[in-house]
Structures are given as C-alpha cells and as structure tokens.
C-alpha positions in Angstrom: -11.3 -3.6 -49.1 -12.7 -5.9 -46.9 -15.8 -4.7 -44.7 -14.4 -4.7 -41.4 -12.1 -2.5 -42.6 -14.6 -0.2 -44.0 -16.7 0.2 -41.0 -13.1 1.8 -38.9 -12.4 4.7 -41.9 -14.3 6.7 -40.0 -12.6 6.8 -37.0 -9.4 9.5 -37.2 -8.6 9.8 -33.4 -8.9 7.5 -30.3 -9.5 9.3 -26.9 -8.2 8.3 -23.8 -8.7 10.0 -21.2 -7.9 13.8 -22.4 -5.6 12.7 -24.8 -6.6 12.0 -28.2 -4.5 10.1 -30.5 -4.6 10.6 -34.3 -4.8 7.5 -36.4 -3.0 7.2 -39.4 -4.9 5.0 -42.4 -3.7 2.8 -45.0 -4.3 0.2 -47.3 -1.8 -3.3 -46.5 -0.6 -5.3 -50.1 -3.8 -7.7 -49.5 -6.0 -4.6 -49.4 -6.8 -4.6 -45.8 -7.6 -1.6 -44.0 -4.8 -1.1 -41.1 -4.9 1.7 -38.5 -1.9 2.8 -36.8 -0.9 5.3 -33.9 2.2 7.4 -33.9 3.9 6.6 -31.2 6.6 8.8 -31.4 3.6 11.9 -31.3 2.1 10.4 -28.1 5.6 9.4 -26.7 5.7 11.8 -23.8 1.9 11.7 -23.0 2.2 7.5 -23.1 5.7 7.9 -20.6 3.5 10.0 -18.2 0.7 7.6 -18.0 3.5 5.1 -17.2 5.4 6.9 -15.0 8.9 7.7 -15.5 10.3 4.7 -15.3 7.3 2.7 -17.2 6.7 0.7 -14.2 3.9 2.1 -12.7 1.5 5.4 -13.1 2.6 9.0 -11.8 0.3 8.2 -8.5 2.4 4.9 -8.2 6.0 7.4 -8.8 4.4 9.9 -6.3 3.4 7.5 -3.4 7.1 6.0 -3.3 8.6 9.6 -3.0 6.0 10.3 -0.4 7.2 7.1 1.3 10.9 7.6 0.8 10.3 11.0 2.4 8.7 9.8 5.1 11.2 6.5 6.2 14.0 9.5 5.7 11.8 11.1 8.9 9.5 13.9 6.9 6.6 15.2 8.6 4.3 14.8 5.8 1.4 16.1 8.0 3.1 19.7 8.4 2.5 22.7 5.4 4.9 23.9 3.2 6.0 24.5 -0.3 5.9 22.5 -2.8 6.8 23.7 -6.6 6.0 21.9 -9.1 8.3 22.7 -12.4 7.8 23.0 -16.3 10.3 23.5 -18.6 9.8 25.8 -22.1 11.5 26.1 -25.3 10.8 29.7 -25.3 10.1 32.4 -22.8 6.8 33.4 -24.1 4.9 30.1 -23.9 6.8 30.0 -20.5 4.7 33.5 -19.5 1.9 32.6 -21.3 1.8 29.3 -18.9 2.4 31.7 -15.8 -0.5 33.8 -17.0 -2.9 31.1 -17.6 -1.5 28.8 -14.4 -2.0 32.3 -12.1 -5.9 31.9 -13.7 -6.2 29.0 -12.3 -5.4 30.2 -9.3 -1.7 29.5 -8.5 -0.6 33.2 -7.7 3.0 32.0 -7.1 4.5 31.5 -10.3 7.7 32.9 -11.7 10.1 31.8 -14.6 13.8 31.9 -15.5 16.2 31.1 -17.9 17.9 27.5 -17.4 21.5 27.8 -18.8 21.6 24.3 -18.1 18.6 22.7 -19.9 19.0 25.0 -22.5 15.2 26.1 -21.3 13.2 28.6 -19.4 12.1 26.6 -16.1 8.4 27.7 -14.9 7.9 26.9 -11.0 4.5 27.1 -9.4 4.9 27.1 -5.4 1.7 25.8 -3.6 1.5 26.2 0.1 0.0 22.7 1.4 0.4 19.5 3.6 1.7 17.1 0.6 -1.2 14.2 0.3 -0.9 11.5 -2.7 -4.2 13.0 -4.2 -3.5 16.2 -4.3 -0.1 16.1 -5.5 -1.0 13.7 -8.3 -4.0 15.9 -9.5 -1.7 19.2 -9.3 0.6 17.6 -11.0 -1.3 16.5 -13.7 -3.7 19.4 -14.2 -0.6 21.4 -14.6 1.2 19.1 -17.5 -2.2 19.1 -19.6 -1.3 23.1 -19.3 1.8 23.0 -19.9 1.5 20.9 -22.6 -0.9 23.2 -24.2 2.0 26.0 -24.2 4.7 23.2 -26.0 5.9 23.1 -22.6 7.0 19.3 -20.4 6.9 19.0 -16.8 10.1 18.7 -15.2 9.2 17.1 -11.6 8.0 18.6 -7.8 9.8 18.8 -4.9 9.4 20.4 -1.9 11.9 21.3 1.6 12.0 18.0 3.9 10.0 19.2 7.9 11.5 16.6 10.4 10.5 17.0 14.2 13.2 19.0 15.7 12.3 22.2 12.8 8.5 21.7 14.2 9.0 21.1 18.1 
C-alpha cells in the first residue's frame, strides 16, 4: 500500500454541511488504497442539496415558486399559511416528528393517513408573510427532523392572496 493511501485510512466519514457521509475502504488489484461514497445512502440528502430537479439548490426551487406566485398576481407581502409537509412510513415516527416539531415551536401540526402515498403525511402550518429566507430555512430545518424520524419532506404550499381578497 502506497503511502498516500495510508495517510486517508483514517478517515471513515466526510462532513458536509450536517450531513456526514460514510466512506467505504478497499484495496484496488495494484494495492492502492480507494475511498468510495455510497451514493445510493446519500441519494435523497445529495437530490435536496440539488434541488428537485438537480439544476439548482432548494433556495434556487423556492425563489422561482415565489416568482411564479407572484407574476400569477400573489401578494407575497400579506400573512397566511403555509404548511410545509413530511411524509412517514409509519405513524409513530410520523407522531414522534409532531412531538419533537411542536418542541421546536410549531404548535400547528397534525398527521393523517395517505391512502394515496401509501404514507402518513405530517403538515406543519406556520402563520407568516412567505420570504425566500425564511421559507428555505423552515424548510430545511424541518427535513434534517424529519429525516431523523425515517421520514422525507414532501413540499410547502400555501393559499394564493391577490388584491381583491385584501382590498
């Protein structure tokens, strides 16, 4: 084994950001040390970092909704709801995600049974004006909980305000 190789055997994870990745070790034919990541682990962490489509990050994804909405004529200055959505393979990680979400401080949780998904759908409604930085942070501070339950996010939304609900 060469010594290059040597000095990376003590490295098992990478860390970016929160996420650590583990590193799988092996020797190559020539008896080279080679490193690799599971991708297939990290795929749903490395898809978020991307944004859905891989194109661009979720603060990229969040900004063009925010400007769709507001071409389509939505008020983005005016409060209201906005829920942001997990999705569970089984009810109690869906509760327990509820429980620690509401000790966070998002008292407006509830959870059902998604016939269609095959999943029990968490949503978290937050009353607030919907800005690009909050949103994105929400949205992400939520996942990393989520994630901790075996749960996925599924998405935000909120109801569109155009002037003639506000005049």
């Amino acid at each position: 084994m060469c010594a290059g190789c040597l000095s990376r055997i003590h490295t098992p994870t990478e860390t970016v950001g929160t996420h650590s990745f583990v590193i799988r070790s092996e020797l190559d034919e020539s008896g080279h040390f080679q490193q690799f990541v599971d991708v297939k682990e990290h795929l749903s962490w490395i898809k978020r970092m991307l944004g859905a489509d891989g194109t661009g990050s979720p603060q990229e994804e969040n900004a063009g909704v925010l400007r769709r909405m507001a071409a389509d004529g939505d008020e983005l200055e005016n409060t209201r709801d906005i829920e942001f959505n997990h999705l569970f393979s089984r009810e109690e990680s869906a509760v327990e995600f509820i429980q620690a979400a509401r000790g966070l401080g998002y008292l407006r949780c509830e959870h059902e049974f998604w016939k269609d998904r095959v999943s029990w759908l968490t949503a978290i409604r937050i009353r607030m004006v919907p800005t690009l930085d909050e949103i994105t942070r929400i949205e992400f501070e939520l996942s990393e909980l989520a994630k901790s339950f075996d749960g996925k996010p599924d998405g935000w939304g909120c109801m569109e305000v155009i002037k003639s609900q506000t005049a």
